[in-house]
N, CA and C atoms as a LAMMPS dump frame, in Angstrom:
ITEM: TIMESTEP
0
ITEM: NUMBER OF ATOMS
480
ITEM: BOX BOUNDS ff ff ff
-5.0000000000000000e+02 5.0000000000000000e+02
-5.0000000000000000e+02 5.0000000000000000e+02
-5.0000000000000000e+02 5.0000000000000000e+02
ITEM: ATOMS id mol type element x y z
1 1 1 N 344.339 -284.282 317.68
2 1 2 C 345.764 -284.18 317.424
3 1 3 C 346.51 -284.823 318.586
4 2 1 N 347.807 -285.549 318.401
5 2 2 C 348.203 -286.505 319.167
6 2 3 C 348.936 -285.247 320.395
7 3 1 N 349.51 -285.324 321.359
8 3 2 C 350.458 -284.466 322.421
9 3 3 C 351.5 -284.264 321.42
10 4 1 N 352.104 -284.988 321.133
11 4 2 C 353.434 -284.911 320.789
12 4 3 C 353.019 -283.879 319.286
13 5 1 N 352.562 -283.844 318.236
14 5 2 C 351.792 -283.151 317.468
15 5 3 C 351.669 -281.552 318.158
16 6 1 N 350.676 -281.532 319.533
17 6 2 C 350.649 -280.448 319.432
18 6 3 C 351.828 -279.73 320.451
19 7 1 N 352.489 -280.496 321.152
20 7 2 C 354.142 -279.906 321.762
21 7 3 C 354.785 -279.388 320.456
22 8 1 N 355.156 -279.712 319.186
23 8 2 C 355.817 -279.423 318.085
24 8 3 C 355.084 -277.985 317.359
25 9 1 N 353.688 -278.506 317.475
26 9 2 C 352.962 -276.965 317.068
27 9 3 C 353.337 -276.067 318.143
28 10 1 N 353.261 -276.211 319.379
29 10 2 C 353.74 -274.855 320.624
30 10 3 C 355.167 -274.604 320.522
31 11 1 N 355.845 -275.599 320.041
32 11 2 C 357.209 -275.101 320.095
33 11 3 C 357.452 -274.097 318.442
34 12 1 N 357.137 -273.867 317.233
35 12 2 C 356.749 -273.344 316.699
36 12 3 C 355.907 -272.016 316.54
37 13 1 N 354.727 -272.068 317.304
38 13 2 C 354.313 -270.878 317.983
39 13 3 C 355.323 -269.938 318.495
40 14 1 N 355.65 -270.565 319.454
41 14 2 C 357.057 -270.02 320.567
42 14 3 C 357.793 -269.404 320.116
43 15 1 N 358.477 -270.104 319.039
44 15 2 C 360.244 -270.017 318.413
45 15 3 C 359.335 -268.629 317.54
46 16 1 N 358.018 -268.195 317.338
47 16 2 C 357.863 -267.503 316.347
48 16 3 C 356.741 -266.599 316.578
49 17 1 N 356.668 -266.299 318.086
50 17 2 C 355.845 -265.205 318.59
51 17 3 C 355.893 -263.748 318.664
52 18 1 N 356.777 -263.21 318.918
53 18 2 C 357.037 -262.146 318.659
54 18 3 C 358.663 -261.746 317.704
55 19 1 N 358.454 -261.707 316.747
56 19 2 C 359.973 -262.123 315.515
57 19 3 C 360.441 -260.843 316.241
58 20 1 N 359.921 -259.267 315.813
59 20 2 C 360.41 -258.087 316.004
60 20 3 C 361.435 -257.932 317.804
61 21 1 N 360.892 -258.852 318.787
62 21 2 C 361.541 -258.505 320.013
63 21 3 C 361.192 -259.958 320.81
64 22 1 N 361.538 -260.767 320.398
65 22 2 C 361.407 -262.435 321.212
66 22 3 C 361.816 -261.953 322.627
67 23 1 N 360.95 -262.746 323.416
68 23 2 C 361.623 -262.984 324.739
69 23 3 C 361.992 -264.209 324.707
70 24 1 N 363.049 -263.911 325.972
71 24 2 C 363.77 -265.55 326.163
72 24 3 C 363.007 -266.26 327.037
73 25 1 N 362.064 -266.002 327.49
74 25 2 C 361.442 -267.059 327.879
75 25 3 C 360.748 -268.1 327.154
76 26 1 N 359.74 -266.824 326.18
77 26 2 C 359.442 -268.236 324.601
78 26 3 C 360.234 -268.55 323.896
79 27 1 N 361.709 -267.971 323.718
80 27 2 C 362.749 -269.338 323.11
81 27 3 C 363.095 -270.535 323.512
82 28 1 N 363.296 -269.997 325.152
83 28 2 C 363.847 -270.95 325.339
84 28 3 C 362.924 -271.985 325.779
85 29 1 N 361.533 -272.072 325.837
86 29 2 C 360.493 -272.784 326.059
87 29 3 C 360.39 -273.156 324.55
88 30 1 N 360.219 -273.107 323.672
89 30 2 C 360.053 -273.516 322.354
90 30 3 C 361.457 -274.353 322.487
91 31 1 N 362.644 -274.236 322.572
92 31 2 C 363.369 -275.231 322.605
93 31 3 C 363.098 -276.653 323.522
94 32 1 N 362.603 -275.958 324.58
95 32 2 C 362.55 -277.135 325.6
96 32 3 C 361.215 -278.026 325.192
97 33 1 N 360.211 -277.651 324.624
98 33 2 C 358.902 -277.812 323.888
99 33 3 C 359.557 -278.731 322.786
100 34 1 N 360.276 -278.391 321.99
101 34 2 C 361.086 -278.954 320.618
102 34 3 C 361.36 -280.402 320.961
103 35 1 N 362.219 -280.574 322.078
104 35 2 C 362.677 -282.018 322.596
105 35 3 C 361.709 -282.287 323.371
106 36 1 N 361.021 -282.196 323.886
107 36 2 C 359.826 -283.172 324.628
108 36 3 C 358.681 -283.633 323.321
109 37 1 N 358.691 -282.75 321.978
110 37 2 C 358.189 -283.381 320.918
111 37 3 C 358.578 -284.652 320.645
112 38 1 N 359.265 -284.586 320.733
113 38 2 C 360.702 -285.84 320.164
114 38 3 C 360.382 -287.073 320.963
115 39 1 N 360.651 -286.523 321.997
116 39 2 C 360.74 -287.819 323.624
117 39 3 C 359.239 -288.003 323.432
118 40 1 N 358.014 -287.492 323.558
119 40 2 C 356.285 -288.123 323.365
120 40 3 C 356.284 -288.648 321.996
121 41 1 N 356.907 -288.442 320.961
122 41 2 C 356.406 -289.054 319.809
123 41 3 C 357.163 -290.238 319.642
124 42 1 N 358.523 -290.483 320.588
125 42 2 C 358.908 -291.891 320.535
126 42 3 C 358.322 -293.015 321.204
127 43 1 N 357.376 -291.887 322.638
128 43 2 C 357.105 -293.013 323.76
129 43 3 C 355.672 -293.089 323.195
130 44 1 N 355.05 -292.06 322.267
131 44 2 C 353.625 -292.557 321.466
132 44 3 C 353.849 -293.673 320.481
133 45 1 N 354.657 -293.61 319.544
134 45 2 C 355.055 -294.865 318.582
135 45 3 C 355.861 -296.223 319.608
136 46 1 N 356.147 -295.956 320.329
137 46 2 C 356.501 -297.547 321.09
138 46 3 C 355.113 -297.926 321.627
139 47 1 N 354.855 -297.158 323.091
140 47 2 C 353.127 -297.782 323.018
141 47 3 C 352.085 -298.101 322.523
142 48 1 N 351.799 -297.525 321.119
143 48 2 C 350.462 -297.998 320.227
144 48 3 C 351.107 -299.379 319.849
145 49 1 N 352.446 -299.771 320.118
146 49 2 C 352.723 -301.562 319.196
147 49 3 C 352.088 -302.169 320.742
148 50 1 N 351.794 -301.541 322.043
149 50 2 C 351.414 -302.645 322.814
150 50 3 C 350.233 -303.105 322.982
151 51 1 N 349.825 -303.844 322.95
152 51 2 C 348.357 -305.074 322.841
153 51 3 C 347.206 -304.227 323.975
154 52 1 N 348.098 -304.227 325.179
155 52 2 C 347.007 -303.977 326.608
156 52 3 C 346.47 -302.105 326.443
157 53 1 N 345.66 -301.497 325.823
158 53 2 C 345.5 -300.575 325.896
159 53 3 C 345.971 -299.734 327.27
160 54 1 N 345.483 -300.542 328.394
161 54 2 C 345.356 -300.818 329.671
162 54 3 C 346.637 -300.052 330.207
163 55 1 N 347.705 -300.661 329.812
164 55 2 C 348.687 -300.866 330.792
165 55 3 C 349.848 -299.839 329.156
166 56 1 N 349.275 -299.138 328.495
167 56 2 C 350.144 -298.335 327.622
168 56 3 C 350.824 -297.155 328.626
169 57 1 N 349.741 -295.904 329.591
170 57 2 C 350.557 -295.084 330.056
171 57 3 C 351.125 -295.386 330.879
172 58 1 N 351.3 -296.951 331.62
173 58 2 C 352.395 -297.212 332.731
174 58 3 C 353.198 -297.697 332.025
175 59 1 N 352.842 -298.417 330.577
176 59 2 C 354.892 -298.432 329.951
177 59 3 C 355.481 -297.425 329.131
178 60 1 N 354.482 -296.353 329.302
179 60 2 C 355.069 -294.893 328.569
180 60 3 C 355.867 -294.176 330.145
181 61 1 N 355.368 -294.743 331.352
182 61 2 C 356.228 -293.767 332.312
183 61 3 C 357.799 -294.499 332.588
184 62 1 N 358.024 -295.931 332.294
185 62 2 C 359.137 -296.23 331.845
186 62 3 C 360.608 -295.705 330.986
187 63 1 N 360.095 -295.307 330.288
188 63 2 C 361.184 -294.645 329.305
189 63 3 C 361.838 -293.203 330.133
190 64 1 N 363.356 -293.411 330.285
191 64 2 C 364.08 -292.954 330.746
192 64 3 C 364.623 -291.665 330.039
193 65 1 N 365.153 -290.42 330.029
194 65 2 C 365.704 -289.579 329.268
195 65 3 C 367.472 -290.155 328.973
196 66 1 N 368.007 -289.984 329.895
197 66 2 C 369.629 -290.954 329.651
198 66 3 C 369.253 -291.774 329.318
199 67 1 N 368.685 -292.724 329.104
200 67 2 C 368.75 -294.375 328.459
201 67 3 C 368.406 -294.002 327.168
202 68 1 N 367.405 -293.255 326.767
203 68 2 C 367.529 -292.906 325.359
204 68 3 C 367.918 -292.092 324.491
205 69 1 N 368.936 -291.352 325.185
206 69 2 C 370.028 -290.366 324.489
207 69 3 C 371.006 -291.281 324.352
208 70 1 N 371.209 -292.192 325.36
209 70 2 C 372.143 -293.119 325.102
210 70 3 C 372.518 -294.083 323.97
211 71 1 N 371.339 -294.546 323.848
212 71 2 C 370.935 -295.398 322.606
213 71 3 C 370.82 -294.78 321.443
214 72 1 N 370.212 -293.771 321.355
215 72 2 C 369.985 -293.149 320.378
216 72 3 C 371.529 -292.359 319.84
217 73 1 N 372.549 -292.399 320.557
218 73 2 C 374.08 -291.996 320.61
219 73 3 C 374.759 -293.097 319.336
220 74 1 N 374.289 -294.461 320.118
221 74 2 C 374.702 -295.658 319.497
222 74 3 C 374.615 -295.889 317.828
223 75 1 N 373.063 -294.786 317.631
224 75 2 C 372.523 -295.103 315.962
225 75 3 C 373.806 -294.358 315.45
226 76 1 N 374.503 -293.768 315.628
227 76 2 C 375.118 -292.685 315.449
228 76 3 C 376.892 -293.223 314.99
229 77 1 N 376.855 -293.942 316.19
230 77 2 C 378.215 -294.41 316.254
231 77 3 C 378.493 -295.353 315.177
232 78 1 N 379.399 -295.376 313.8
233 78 2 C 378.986 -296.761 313.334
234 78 3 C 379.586 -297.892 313.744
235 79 1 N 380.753 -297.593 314.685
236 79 2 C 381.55 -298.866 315.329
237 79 3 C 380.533 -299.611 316.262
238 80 1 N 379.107 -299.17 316.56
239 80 2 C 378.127 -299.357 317.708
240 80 3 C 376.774 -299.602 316.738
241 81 1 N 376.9 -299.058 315.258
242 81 2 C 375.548 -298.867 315.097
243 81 3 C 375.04 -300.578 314.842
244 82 1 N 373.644 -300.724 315.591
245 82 2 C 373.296 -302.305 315.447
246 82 3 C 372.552 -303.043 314.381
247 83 1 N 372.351 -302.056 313.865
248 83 2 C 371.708 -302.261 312.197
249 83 3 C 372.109 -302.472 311.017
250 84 1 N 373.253 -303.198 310.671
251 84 2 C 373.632 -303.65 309.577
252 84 3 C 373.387 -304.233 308.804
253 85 1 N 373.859 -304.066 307.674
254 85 2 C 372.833 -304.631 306.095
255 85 3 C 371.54 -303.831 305.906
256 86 1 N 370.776 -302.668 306.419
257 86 2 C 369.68 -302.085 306.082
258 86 3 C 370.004 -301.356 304.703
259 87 1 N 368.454 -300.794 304.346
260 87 2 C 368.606 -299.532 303.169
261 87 3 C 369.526 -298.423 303.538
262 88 1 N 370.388 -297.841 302.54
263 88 2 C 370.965 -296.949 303.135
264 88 3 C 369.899 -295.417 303.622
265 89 1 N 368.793 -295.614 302.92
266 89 2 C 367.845 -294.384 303.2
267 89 3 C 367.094 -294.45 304.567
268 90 1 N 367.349 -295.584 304.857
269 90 2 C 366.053 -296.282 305.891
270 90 3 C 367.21 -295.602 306.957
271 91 1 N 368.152 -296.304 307.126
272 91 2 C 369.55 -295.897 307.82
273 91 3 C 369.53 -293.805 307.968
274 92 1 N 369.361 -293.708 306.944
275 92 2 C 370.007 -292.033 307.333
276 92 3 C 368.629 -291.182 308.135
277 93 1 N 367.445 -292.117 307.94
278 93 2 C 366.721 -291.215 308.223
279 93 3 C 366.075 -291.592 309.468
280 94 1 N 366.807 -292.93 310.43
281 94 2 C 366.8 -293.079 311.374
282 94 3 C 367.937 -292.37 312.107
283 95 1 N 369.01 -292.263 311.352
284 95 2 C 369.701 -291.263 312.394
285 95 3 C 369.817 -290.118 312.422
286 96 1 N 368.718 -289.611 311.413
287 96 2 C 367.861 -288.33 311.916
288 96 3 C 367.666 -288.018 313.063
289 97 1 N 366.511 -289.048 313.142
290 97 2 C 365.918 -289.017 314.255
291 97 3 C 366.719 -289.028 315.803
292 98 1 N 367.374 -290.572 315.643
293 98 2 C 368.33 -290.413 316.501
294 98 3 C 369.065 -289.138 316.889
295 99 1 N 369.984 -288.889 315.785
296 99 2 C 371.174 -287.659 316.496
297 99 3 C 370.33 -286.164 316.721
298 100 1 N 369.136 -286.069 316.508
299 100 2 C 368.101 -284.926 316.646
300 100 3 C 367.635 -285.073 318.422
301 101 1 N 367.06 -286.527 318.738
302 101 2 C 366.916 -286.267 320.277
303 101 3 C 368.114 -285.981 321.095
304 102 1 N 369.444 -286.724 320.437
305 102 2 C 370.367 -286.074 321.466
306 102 3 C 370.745 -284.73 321.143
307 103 1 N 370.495 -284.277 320.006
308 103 2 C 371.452 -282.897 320.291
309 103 3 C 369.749 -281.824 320.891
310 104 1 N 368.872 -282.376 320.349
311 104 2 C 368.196 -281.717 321.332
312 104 3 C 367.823 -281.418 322.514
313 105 1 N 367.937 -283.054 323.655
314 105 2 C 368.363 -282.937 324.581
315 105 3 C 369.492 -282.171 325.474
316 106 1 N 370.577 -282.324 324.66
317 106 2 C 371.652 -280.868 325.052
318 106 3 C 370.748 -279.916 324.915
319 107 1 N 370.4 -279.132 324.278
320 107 2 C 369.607 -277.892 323.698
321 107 3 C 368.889 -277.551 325.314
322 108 1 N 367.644 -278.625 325.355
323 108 2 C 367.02 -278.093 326.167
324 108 3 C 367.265 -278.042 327.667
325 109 1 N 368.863 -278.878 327.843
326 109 2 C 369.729 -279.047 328.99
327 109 3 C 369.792 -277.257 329.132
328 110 1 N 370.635 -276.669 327.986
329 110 2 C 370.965 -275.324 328.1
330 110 3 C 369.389 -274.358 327.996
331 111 1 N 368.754 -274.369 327.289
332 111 2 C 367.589 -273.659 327.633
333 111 3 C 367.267 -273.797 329.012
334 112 1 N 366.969 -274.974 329.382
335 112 2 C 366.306 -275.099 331.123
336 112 3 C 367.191 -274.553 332.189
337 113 1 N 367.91 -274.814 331.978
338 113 2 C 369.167 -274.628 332.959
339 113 3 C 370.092 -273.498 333.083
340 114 1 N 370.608 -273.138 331.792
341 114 2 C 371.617 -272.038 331.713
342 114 3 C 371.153 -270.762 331.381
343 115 1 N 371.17 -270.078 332.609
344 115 2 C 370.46 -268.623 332.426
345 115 3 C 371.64 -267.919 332.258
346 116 1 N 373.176 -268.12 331.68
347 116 2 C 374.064 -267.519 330.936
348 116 3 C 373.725 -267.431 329.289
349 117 1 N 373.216 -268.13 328.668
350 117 2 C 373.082 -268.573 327.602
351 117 3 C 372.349 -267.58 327.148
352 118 1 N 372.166 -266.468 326.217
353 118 2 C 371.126 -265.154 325.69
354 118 3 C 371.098 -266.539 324.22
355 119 1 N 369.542 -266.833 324.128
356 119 2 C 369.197 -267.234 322.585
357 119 3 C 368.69 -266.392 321.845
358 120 1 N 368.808 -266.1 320.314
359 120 2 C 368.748 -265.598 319.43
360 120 3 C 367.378 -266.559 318.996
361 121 1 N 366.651 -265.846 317.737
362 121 2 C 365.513 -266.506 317.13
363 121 3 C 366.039 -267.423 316.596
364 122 1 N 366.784 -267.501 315.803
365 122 2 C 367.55 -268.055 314.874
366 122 3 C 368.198 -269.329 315.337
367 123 1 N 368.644 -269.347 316.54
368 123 2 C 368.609 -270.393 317.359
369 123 3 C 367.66 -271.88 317.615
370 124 1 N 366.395 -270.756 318.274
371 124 2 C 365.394 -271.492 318.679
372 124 3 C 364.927 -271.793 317.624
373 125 1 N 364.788 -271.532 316.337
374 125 2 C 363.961 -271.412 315.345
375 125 3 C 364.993 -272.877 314.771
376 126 1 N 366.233 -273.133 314.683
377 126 2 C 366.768 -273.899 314.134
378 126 3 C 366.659 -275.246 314.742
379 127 1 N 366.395 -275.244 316.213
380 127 2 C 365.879 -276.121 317.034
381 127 3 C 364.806 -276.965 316.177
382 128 1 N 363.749 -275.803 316.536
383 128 2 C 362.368 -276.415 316.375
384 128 3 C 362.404 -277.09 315.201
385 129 1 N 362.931 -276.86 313.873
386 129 2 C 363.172 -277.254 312.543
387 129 3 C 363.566 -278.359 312.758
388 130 1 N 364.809 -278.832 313.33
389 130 2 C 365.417 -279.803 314.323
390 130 3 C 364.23 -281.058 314.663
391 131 1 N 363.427 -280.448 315.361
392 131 2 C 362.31 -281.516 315.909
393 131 3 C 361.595 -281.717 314.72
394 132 1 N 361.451 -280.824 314.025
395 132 2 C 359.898 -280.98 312.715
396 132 3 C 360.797 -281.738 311.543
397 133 1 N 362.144 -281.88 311.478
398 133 2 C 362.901 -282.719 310.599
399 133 3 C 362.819 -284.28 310.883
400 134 1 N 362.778 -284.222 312.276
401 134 2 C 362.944 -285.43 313.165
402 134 3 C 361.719 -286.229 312.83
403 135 1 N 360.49 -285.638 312.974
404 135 2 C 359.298 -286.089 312.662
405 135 3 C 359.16 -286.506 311.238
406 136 1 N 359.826 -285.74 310.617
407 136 2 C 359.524 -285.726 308.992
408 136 3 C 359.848 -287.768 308.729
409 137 1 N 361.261 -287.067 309.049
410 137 2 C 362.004 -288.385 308.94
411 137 3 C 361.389 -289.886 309.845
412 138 1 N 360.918 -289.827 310.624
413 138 2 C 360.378 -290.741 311.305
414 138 3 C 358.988 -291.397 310.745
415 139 1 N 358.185 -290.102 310.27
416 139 2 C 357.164 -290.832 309.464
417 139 3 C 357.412 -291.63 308.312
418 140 1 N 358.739 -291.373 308.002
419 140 2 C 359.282 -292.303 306.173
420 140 3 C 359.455 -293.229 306.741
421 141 1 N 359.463 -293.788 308.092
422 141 2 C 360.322 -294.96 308.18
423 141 3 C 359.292 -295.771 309.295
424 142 1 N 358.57 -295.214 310.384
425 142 2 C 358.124 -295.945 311.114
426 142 3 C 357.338 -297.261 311.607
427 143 1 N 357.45 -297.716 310.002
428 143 2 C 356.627 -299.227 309.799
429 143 3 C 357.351 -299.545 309.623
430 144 1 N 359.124 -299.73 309.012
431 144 2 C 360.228 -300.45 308.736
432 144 3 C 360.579 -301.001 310.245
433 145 1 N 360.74 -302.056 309.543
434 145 2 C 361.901 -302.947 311.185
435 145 3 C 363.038 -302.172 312.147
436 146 1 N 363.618 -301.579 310.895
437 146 2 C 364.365 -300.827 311.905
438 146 3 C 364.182 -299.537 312.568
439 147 1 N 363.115 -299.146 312.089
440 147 2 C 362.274 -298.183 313.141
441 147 3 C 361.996 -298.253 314.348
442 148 1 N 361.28 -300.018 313.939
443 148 2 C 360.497 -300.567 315.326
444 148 3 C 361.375 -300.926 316.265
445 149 1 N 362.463 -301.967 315.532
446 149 2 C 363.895 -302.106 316.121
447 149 3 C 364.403 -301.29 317.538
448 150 1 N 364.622 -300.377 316.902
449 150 2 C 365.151 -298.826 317.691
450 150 3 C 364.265 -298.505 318.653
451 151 1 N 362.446 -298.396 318.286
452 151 2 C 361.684 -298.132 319.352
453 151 3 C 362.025 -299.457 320.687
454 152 1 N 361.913 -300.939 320.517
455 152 2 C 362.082 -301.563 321.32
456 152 3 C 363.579 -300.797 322.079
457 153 1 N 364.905 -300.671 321.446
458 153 2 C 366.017 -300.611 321.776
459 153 3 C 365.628 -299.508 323.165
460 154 1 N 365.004 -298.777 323.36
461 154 2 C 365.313 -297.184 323.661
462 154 3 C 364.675 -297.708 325.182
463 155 1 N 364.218 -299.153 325.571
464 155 2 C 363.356 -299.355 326.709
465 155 3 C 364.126 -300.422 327.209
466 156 1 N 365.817 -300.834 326.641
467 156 2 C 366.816 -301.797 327.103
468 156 3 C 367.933 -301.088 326.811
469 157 1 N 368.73 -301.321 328.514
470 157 2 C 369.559 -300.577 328.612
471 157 3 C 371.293 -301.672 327.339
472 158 1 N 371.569 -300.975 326.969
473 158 2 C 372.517 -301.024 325.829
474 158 3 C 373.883 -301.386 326.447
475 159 1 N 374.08 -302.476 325.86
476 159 2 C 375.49 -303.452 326.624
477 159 3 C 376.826 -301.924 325.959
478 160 1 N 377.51 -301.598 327.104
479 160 2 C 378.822 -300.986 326.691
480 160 3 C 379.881 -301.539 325.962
């Protein structure tokens, strides 16, 4: 099973370990688990397109977290979005994906960070769904151009 595969299974586990009395520590680790699904299964589908087996986990340590919330902001925007003329299905279910790493990235900004924040199951649980939607959607599309498109995009920083 690939990492990113089994980060999505632990974040699942997590979001759904103890239903009757969750602690916040496995919520909010299942959230933070949720978006690092996301972030390995983009930097796994960009590296298997590269040739050098060799030299895959030094262009997987490349990929930035801001540079690809950033971009991935852009699928979003349509005054920005760079894909015009696609399927409209191909389209929605890339910005699945897209608007899923950024709002998950927030997510796990506040899980990691904000020990004001009390999460509910229901929360974390909507997260993780969040990531396992993300995936869903990514497998319909990840041989289309504009899949691949987007994977190149997320490793060049994006003219303002």
């Amino acid at each position: 099973m690939a990492y990113h595969d089994e980060l999505l299974q632990q974040a699942v586990e997590l979001a759904h370990k103890d239903p009757t009395s969750p602690k916040q520590v496995d919520l909010r680790r299942a959230v933070s688990t949720a978006y690092y699904a996301v972030f390995h299964l983009l930097i796994s589908e960009t590296i298997s397109n590269w040739s050098r087996a060799s030299s895959r986990d030094a262009l997987g340590r490349m990929f930035d977290h801001g540079m690809m919330k950033k971009v991935s902001r852009r699928i979003s925007d349509p005054k920005l979005f760079p894909f015009g003329g696609e399927d409209s299905i191909l389209v929605q279910n890339l910005k699945t994906v897209a608007q899923s790493f950024v709002q998950l990235q927030d997510q796990r900004h506040i899980a990691d960070y904000d020990n004001a924040t009390f999460w509910t199951s229901n929360e974390a649980v909507t997260e993780v769904t969040k990531a396992a939607n993300a995936f869903a959607a990514w497998k319909s599309i990840q041989n289309e151009n504009i899949a691949q498109d987007y994977l190149v995009s997320l490793l060049i920083r994006p003219r303002d």
